[in-house]
C-alpha positions as CSV (number, residue, x, y, z in Angstrom):
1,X,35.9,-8.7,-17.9
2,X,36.9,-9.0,-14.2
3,X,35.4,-5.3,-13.6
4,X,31.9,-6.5,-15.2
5,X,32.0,-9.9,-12.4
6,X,33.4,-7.7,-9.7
7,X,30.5,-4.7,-10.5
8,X,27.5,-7.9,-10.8
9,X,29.1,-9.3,-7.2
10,X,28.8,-6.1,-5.3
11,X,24.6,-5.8,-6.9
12,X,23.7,-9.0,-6.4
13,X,25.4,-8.1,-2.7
14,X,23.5,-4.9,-2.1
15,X,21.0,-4.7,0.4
16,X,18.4,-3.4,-2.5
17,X,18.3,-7.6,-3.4
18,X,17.5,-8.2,0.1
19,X,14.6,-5.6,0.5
20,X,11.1,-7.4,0.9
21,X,7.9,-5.9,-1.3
22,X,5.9,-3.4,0.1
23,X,2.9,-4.5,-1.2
24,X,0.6,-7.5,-0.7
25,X,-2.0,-9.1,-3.0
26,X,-4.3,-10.3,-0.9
27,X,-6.6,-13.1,-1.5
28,X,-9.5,-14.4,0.7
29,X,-8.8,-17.9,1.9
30,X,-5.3,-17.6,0.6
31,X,-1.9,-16.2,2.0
32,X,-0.7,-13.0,1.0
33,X,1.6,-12.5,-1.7
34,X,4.0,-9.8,-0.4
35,X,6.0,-9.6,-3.5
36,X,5.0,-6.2,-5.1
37,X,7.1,-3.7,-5.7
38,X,4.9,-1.6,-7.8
39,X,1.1,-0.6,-6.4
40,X,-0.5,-0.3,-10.0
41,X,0.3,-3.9,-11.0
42,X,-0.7,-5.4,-7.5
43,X,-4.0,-3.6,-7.4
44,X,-4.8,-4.8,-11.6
45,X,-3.5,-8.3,-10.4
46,X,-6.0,-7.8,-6.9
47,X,-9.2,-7.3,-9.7
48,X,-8.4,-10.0,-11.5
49,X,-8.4,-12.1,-8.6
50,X,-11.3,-10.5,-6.1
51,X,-8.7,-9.5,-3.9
52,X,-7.4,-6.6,-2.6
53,X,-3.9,-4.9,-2.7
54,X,-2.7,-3.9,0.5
55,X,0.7,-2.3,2.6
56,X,3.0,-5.1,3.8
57,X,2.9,-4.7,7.9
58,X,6.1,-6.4,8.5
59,X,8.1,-3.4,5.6
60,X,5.6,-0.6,6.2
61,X,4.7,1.0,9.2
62,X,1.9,3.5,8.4
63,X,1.8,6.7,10.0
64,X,-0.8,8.1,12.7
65,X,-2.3,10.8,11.0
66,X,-3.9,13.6,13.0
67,X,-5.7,15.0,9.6
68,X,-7.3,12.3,7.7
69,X,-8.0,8.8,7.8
70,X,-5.8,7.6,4.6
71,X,-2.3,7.8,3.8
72,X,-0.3,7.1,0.2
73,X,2.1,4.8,0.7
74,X,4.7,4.8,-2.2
75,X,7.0,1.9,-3.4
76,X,9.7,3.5,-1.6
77,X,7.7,2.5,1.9
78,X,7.8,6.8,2.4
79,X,3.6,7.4,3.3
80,X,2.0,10.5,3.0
81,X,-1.0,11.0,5.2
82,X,-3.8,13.7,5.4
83,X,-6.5,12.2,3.1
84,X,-10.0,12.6,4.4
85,X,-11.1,10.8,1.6
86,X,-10.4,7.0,0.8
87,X,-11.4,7.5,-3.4
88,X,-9.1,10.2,-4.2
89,X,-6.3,8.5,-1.7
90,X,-6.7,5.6,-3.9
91,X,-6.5,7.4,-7.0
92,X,-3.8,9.0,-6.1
93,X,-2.1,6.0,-5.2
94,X,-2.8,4.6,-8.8
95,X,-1.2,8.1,-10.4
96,X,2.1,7.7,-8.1
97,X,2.3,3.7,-8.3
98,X,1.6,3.1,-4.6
99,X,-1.0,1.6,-2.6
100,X,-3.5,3.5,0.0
101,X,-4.1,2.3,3.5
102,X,-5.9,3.3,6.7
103,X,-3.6,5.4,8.8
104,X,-2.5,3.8,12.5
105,X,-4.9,4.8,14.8
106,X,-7.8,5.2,12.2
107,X,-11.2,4.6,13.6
108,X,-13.5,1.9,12.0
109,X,-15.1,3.8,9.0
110,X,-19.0,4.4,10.6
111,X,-21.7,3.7,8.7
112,X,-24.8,5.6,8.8
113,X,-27.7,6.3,11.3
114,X,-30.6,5.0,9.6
115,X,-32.8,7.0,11.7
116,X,-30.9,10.3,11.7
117,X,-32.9,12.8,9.3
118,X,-29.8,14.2,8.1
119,X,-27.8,10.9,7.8
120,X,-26.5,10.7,4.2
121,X,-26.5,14.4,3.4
């Protein structure tokens, strides 16, 4: 009986209890909630809501990415960039439980010139 106590001591000691979510749901108008440990249930909770799911900033520090725009982040906070695409990032991120996010140093995503012929092509 003491080993069970002494083994339920040193868990509810280990710094895995003191690790903060790495994902937010966030709402507009509202504060986030950064208490997500798994990607898939933040971004069904984030649809539910009109909200979106998003990377914790003050966990997970998104890589600069010199190939694409995206990176995966996975629950672990590890993020894998390279995605050119932000719809197969995010599905993806719903395949490995994780959330996508722009990577640091990302442009602004451009939209359009209206009055370029080839614009949309």
């Amino acid at each position: 009986m003491l080993k069970i106590v002494a083994v339920a001591a040193l868990c509810l000691a280990s710094p895995l209890g003191a690790m903060a979510a790495p994902f937010c749901l966030v709402i507009p108008n509202a504060a986030p909630e950064c208490m997500y440990f798994d990607g898939s249930a933040c971004a069904r909770d984030a649809a539910r809501q009109n909200g979106s799911c998003d990377v914790n900033p003050a966990e997970v520090k998104v890589a600069a990415s010199r190939i694409g725009d995206y990176c995966l982040v996975m629950p672990s906070g590890y993020s894998t960039c390279g995605y050119a695409d932000g719809t197969v990032c995010a599905r993806d991120a719903l395949l490995q439980k994780g959330a996508c996010a722009r990577a640091a140093g990302a442009l602004p995503q451009q939209l359009p010139n209206a009055y370029d012929p080839n614009a949309g092509r």
